[in-house]
C-alpha positions in Angstrom: 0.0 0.0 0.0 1.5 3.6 -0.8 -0.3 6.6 1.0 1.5 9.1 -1.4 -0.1 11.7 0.4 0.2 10.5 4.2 -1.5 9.6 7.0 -4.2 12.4 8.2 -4.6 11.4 11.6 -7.2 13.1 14.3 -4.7 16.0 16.2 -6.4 15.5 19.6 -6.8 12.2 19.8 -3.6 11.1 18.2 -1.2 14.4 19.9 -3.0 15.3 22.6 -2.2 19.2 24.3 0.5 20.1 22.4 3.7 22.8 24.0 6.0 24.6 22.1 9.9 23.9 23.1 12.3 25.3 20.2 12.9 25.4 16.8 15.5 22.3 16.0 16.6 23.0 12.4 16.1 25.3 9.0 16.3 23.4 6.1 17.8 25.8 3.3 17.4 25.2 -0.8 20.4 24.0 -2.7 21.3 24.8 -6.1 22.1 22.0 -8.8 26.1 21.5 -7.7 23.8 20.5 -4.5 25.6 23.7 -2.3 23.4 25.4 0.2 21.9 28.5 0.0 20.8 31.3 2.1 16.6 30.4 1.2 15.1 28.5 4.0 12.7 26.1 2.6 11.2 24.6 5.7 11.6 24.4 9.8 11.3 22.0 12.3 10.2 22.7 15.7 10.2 20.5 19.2 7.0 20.3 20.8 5.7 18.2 24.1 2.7 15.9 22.9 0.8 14.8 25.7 -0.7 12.0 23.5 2.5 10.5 22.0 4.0 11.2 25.9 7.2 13.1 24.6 8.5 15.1 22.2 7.4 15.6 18.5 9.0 16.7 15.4 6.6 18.9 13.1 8.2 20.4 10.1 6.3 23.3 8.5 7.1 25.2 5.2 9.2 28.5 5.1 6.1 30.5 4.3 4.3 29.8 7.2 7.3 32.1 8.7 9.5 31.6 12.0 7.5 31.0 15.2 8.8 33.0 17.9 6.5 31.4 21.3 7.3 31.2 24.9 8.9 27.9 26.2 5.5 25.6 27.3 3.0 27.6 25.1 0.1 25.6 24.2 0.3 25.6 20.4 -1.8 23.5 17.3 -0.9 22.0 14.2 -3.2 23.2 11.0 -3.6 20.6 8.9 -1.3 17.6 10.4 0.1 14.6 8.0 2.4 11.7 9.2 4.5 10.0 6.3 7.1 7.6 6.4 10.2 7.0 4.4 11.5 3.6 4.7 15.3 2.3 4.2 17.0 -1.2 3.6 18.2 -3.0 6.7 19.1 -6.4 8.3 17.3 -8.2 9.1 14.4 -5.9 8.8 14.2 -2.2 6.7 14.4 0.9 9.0 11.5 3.5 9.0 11.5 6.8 9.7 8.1 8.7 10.9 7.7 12.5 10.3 5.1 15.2 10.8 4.5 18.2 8.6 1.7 20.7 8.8 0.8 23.9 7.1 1.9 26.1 10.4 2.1 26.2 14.0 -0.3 28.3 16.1 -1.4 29.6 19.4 -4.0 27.6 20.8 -7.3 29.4 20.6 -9.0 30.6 23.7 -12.8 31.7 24.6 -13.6 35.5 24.1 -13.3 35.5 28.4 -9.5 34.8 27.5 -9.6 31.0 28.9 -9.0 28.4 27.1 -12.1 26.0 25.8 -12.5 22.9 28.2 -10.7 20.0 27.3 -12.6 16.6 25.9 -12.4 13.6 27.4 
């Protein structure tokens, strides 16, 4: 089976409350002698997932911009997608899970400033 397109999975169920921790790398363009240039084409940022019980990788693309939040903010994904890319081993081939969305937000909150209650 080939999911060209990924795995759309359900964010709460499958992440849980979500917390920003850092940015953990830029990835920039190269041109065809494959040296890097100064365009960043995507970044990858660190955050706590209650669901999967550490930390997560989500890469989002460069026009989404740099997100600048506070250590522990609660943030969502728009638009999550898992994907796999899968290598030759022994005994067995090695996989490689990744996330990308279409950006990185603040968590919404009520029009009282609080956030909405949390499902069960």
């Amino acid at each position: 089976m080939r999911l060209a397109n990924g795995i759309v999975v359900d964010k709460v169920k499958t992440f849980g409350e979500l917390k920003f921790s850092a940015l953990r790398r830029e990835v920039h363009a190269q041109d065809e002698d494959g040296m890097m240039l100064d365009e960043i084409t995507e970044r990858t940022y660190d955050l706590k997932s209650r669901g999967q019980g550490g930390m997560i990788q989500v890469s989002i693309p460069e026009r989404a911009g740099e997100k600048k939040f506070n250590y522990n903010d609660e943030v969502d994904m728009v638009n999550p997608v898992v994907s796999s890319v899968a290598t030759p081993g022994f005994p067995e081939p090695e996989v490689t899970w990744y996330i990308k969305a279409e950006d990185i937000v603040p968590k919404k909150r009520n029009p009282q400033g609080q956030m909405p209650p949390k499902k069960e």
